[in-house]
N, C-alpha and C positions, 0 to 999 in steps of 0.2 A: 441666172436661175430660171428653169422653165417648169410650169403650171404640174406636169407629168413628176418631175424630181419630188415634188413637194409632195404630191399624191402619195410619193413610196414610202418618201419621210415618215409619212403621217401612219404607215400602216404599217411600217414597220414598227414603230413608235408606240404601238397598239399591241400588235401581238408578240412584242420582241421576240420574233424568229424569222429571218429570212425568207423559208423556203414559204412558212405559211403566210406571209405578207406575197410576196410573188406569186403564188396561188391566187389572194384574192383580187391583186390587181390586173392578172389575165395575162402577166410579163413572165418570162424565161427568168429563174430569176440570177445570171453574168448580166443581162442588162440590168435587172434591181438592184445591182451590187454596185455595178457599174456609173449608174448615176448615182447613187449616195456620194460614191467616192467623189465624182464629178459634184457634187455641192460641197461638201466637204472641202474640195478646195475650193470653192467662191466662200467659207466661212472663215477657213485658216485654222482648221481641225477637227479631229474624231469626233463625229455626232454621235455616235454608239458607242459602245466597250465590247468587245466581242470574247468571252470566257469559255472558249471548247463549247459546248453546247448551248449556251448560256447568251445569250444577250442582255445589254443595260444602256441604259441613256447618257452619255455623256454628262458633265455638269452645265458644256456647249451645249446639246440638246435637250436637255433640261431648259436651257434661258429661252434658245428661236424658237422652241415647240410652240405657244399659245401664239406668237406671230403669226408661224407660218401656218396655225387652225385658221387663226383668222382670216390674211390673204386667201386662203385655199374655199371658205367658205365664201367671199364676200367675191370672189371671181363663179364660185358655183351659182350663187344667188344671179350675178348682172348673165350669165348664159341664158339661165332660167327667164329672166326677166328677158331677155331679149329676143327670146325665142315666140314668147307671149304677145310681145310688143307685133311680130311678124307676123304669125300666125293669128291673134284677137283669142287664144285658146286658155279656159280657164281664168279668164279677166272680171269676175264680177265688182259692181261697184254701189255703193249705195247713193240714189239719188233724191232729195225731196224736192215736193211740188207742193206749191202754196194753193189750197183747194178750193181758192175761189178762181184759179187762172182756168180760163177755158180749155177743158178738154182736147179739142178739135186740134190747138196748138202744140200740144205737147205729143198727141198721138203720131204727127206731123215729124216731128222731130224723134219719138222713139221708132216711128217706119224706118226713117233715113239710117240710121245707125244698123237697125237690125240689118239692110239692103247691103250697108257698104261695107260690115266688120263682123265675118261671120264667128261664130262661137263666143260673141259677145254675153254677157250675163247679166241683166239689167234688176237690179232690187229697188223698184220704186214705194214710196210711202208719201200721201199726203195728211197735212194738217195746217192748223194756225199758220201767222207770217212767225209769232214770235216763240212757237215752239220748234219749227226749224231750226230759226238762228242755236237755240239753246241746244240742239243735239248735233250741229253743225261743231257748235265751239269746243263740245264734250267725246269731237270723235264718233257719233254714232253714224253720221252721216258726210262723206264724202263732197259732195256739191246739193245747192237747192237752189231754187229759183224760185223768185218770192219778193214783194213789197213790202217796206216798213215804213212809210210815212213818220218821219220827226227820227229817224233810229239817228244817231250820233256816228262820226266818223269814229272806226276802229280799225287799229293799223295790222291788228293782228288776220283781218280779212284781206281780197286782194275779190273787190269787184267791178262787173262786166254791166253795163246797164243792156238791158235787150230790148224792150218797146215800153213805152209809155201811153196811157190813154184816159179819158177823162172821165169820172164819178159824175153818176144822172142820177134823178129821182126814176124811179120806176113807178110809172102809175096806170091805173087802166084806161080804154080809149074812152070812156065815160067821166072821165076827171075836169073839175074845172080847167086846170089848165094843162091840157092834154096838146092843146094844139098851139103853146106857146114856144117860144127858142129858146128860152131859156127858164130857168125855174130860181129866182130871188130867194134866197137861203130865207129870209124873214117870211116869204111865205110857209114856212115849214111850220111855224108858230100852230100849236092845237092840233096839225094834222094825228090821222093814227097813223102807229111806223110799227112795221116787220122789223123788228132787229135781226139781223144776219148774225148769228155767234160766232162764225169766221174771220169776221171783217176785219181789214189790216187797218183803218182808222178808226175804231174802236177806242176810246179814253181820246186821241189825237184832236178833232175835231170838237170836244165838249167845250173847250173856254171859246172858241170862235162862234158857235154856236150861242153862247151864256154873250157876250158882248153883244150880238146882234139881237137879246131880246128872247132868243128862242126856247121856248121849251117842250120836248119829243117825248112822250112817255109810250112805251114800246107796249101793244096791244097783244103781239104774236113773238115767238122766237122763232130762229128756223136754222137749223147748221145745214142744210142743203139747199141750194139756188131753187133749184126747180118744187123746191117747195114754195118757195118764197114769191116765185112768179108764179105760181098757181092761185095764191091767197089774195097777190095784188090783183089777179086777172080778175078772181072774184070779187073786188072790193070792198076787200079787207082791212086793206091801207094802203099806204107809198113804200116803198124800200130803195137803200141809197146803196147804188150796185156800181160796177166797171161796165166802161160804155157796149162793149165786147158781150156780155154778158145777158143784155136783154133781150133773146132770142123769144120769145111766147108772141105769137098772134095777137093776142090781146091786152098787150101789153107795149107802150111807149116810154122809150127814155129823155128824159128832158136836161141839159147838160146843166149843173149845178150852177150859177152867178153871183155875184156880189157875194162872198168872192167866190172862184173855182175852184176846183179840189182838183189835182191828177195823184195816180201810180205811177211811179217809175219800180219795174219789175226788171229783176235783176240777176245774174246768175253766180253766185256767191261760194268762194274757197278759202281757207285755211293758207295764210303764207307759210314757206316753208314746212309743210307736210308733207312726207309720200305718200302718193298715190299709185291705184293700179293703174295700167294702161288706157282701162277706159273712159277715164277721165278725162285724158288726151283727143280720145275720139268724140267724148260729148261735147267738151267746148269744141272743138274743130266745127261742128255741127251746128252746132245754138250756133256761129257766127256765120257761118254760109246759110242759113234758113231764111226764108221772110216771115216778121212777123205780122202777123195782121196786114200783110202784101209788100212793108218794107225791112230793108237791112238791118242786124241790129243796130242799137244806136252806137254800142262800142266800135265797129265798122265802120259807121256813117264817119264818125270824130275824128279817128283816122284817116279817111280818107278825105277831109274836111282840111286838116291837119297839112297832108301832104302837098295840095293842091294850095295851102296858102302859102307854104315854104316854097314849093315851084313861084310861084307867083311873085314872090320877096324877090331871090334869085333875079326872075328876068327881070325887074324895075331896077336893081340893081347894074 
């Protein structure tokens, strides 16, 4: 049976008439005729009833009809699809970005894509870490990339870590301890705090925080960085940012201690979903990028991974 028989099938199936089925599939129609009979015998009888003028469906072509829609549609569709796949034409995807990740990164990595997959269609949306996940799991959004501090293994994901980096206090260069290495979470006791309303440790950090004694009552809110470096510049308060993050002149990051905080930022899919093409070309990307000047860490693992199994090998 070949993809064309099935086509005729289908149209004649449609307009039960011959000549007007050969019309619309662009064939003579002794070749239209010609392959029905030629499937007809790969089924082992009349797909039609043919009445002097009259056409009718078999009670045979009555039963293979919705199959051979099916076949006929889901080989239409993988053409389509793979024409896409070749081309990058008409591939838009939706992607989220957790919007305290540094700009400069991500712009970094939407160049590369735009450079190497022309006709690519990019729908970017940022917000929260944990209103990604929730429109990630509901379908609204394809892939994100984003940190959840404490989020629980969930098997219904399938993810990629890409860099990791460490939580400062952000304070101004006029701060008691502005020129220290580190900054002792107990010093944080009394300070004033910029709460950041994006923060991905937002609730995560409050009983570590409560054991060590501390208590932060938030003077300013800020849902944008560069507000919040603005206020600490003035001396407003401290704010607990990504190390990546404190980019202001007048502003120093001190790296949190007793204990440390990190992000591991991540780039996060749906097992078993389809996706468009472009999806194929953003992970391909997020894994060849550097972040913050290195590999992702999914990469690094791998190749971590393979070098220790080489290694097994020849001690063997």
């Amino acid at each position: 049976m070949e993809m064309h028989q099935v086509r005729y099938f289908l149209a004649v199936a449609k307009e039960l008439n011959f000549s007007r089925a050969a019309e619309k599939c662009n064939v003579s129609q002794p070749s239209l005729s010609r392959a029905i009979q030629l499937l007809e015998g790969e089924f082992g009888g009349q797909l039609f009833r043919r009445e002097h003028s009259r056409t009718h469906l078999s009670d045979l072509g009555k039963m293979i009809r919705p199959h051979l829609e099916t076949v006929y549609n889901a080989a239409k569709k993988a053409k389509e699809l793979s024409r896409d796949v070749t081309k990058m034409q008409k591939t838009p995807f939706k992607l989220g970005i957790m919007s305290t990740i540094s700009p400069n990164e991500i712009v970094d990595l939407i160049a590369a894509l735009e450079a190497r997959y022309e006709g690519l269609e990019l729908r970017l949306c940022d917000a929260n870490a944990a209103d990604l996940r929730k429109r990630l799991l509901v379908g609204d959004l394809e892939v994100v990339i984003y940190a959840l501090p404490g989020e629980e293994a969930d098997e219904r994901t399938h993810v990629q870590p890409l860099f990791s980096e460490q939580m400062v206090i952000a304070v101004n260069r006029q701060h008691r301890l502005a020129n220290e290495v580190g900054f002792p979470v107990k010093e944080l006791n009394g300070e004033h705090y910029i709460h950041r309303m994006n923060c991905e440790f937002a609730g995560y950090a409050d009983h570590i925080l409560q054991e060590k004694g501390v208590t932060c009552t938030p003077t300013f809110w800020s849902e944008r960085d560069e507000w919040t470096l603005a206020m600490v510049a003035a001396g407003l308060g401290f704010a607990f940012m990504p190390a990546n993050s404190v980019n202001h002149p007048d502003v120093v990051g001190i790296p949190v201690i007793e204990p440390e905080f990190w992000r591991q930022v991540n780039l996060v899919t749906v097992r078993g979903r389809p996706y468009s093409p472009g999806v194929g070309a953003l992970v391909r990307e997020a894994m060849r990028k550097k972040w913050f000047g290195k590999r992702a860490i999914a990469v690094q693992s791998v190749q971590e991974g393979s070098t220790k199994e080489l290694t097994r090998h020849v001690k063997i």
